[in-house]
C-alpha positions as CSV (number, residue, x, y, z in Angstrom):
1,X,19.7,44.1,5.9
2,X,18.7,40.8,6.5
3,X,21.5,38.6,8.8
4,X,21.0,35.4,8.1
5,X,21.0,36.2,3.5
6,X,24.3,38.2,4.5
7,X,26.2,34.7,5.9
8,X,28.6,32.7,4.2
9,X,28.9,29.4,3.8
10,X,32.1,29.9,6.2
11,X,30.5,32.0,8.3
12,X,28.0,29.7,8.9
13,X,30.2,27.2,10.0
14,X,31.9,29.8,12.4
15,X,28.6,29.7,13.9
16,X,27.3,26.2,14.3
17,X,31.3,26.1,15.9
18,X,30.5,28.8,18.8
19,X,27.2,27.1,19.4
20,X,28.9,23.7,19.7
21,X,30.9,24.9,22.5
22,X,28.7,27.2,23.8
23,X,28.3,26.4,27.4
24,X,25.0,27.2,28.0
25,X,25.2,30.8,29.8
26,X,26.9,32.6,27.1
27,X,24.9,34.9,24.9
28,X,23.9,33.3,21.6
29,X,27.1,33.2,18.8
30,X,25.9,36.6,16.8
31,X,27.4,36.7,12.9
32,X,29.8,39.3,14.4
33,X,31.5,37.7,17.0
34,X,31.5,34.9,14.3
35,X,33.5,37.3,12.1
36,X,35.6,38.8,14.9
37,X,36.4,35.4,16.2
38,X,37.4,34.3,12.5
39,X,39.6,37.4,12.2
40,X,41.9,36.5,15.0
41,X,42.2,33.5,14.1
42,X,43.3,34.4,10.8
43,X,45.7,37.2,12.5
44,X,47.3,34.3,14.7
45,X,47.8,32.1,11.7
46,X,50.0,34.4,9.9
């Protein structure tokens, strides 16, 4: 399964997010920690 056909449009954004404020010597923002990271947010929220 390809990675990159499997994002959404939301889950793109998650990404270019973590790579905005990536500080350099983190590990590049992966489509699961995108997802994770998205799901605690969501958690918090309600």
């Amino acid at each position: 399964m390809d990675e990159v056909s499997d994002q959404t449009p939301s889950d793109q954004a998650w990404l270019r997010f973590l790579r905005a404020n990536n500080p350099g010597n983190a590990p590049e923002p992966t489509l699961r920690l995108a997802q994770l990271l998205q799901r605690i947010c969501e958690r918090r929220r309600a």
